[in-house]
Steps between C-alpha positions, in 0.01 A plus 500: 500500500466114581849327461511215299319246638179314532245651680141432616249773539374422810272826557417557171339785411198643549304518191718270283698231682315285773703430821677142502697230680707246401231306717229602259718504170588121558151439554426637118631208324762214548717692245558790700488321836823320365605841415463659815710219626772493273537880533483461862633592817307834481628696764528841465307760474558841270221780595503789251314784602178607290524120374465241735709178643693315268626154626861371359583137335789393591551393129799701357457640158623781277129595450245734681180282521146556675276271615149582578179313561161607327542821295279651290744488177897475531539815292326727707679366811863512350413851416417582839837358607692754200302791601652414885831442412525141571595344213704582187640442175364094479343477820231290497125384693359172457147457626378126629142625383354819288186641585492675192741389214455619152684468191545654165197774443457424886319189451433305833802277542394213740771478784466166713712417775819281382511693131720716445408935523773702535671850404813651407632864545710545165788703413485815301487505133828572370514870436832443241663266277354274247161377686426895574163506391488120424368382848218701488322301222689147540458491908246261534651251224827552705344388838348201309812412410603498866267318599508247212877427502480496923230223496761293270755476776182333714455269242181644334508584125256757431412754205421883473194604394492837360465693633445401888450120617710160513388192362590150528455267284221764353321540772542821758685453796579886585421850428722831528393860547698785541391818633661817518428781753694820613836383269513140669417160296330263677482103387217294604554118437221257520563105493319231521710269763216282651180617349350609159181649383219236382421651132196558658649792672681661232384786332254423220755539191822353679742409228659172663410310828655561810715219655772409804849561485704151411833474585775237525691577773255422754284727787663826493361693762336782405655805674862303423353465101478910523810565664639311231311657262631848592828436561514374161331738339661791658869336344337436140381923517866585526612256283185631232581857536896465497589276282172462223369775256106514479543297175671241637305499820199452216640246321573285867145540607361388162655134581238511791201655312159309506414358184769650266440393131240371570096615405324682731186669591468886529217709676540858486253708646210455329629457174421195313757194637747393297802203449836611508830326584762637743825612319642683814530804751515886343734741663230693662377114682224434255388147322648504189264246257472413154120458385288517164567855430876537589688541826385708786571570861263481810516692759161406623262220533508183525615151352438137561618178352331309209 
């Protein structure tokens, strides 16, 4: 297993990962050419057998990160890296570009150079205790939360909507998946650091436009924005699952819920659309709204702003 550290792929893999430099990584974009720098000297060089050549930052951190160049999606790659033994319990691979990105009902996510595409290998779900059971259905809302409450400390104030994307200012600025395969969770985080999606590009019945990440502190870089991000996140976990019951955990993420109280569209399946206002989050991680008939709970569909 990789020590903690930042890493770049350099062979990559065969199928998934294309081979890099930090020649041809700076070349990219100017954001991760002053990344390479920063992170710089690289100097030495880890081989792992069955794997390929892994060349070490000389950046000192408390995390295990991967770097790679072209992949086809982050997910698939960081699951190659479990499978080996190379990373652990919040190791993590950020991609400069994704072949292949997709989000929620694996809907092409597009992956430019200079945005953000990375993935996380999460702990287990607690097998005792109070949130036995709980993580299973609040997971995603829980990462969101992460994610949400991390991109405060860079100075960007952003919203969760249910059950999978961040918005700013009501327009998207990031998506979250999580995928689960052979008993390990798997985060994928998508954000929109230099470039968004023209409407134009969206799928046909997007709910809200896509935008760039605003923030007031500045040009974070983007590999130091996800180092932060994790770090950060991996604190707020233990903090979640040690000192918060599900309800209260509930209750905290409603103060960062999209739209609550306030009227909203509601598309589900191919029923007839509906309005509805956001009263909250159900214990099992579903919308809980108020419309003409009474109060309900989604656990499906989708929902846009009036």
């Amino acid at each position: 297993m990789l020590p903690p550290g930042i890493y770049l792929w350099e062979s990559g893999d065969q199928s998934l990962v294309s081979p890099s430099t930090t020649e041809s990584i700076s070349l990219t974009s100017p954001l991760w050419k002053r990344e390479i720098e920063r992170c710089g000297p690289w100097n030495d060089i880890v081989t792992v057998d069955g794997v390929g050549d892994f060349l070490q930052s000389s950046i000192v951190t408390d995390l295990t990160i991967v770097v790679c160049g072209k992949c086809s999606t982050t997910m698939e790659a960081i699951r190659a890296l479990e499978k080996n033994n190379i990373l652990g319990e919040w190791g993590t691979l950020i991609a400069v570009e994704q072949s292949h990105g997709r989000g929620q009902l694996r809907r092409h996510w597009i992956s430019p150079p200079g945005n953000l595409h990375a993935s996380a290998l999460l702990p287990a779900t607690p097998k005792e205790g109070i949130w036995r059971g709980a993580m299973n259905d609040l997971l995603p809302l829980v990462c969101g939360y992460l994610l949400s409450d991390g991109l405060a400390l860079a100075g960007a104030q952003t919203q969760i909507k249910w059950p999978n994307d961040l918005l700013q200012n009501n327009r998207k600025i990031g998506g979250i998946l999580i995928e689960e395969q052979g008993g390990v969770d798997i985060l994928g985080f998508g954000l929109n650091f230099v470039q968004s999606p023209p409407d134009a590009l969206m799928r046909e019945n997007h709910s809200v436009s896509a935008a760039v990440l605003q923030t007031e502190f500045g040009s974070l870089g983007v590999l130091e924005l996800w180092e932060t991000l994790v770090n950060h996140s991996k604190r707020v976990y233990d903090f979640v699952l040690g000192e918060l019951t599900p309800s209260q955990f509930r209750s905290a993420l409603t103060n960062r819920l999209a739209w609550l109280g306030k009227q909203i569209l509601v598309q589900e399946g191919d029923k007839e659309a509906y309005f509805a206002k956001v009263v909250g989050i159900s214990s099992r991680g579903g919308l809980k709204v108020c419309h003409a008939e009474g109060e309900g709970v989604l656990f499906s569909g989708s929902i846009a702003p009036l």
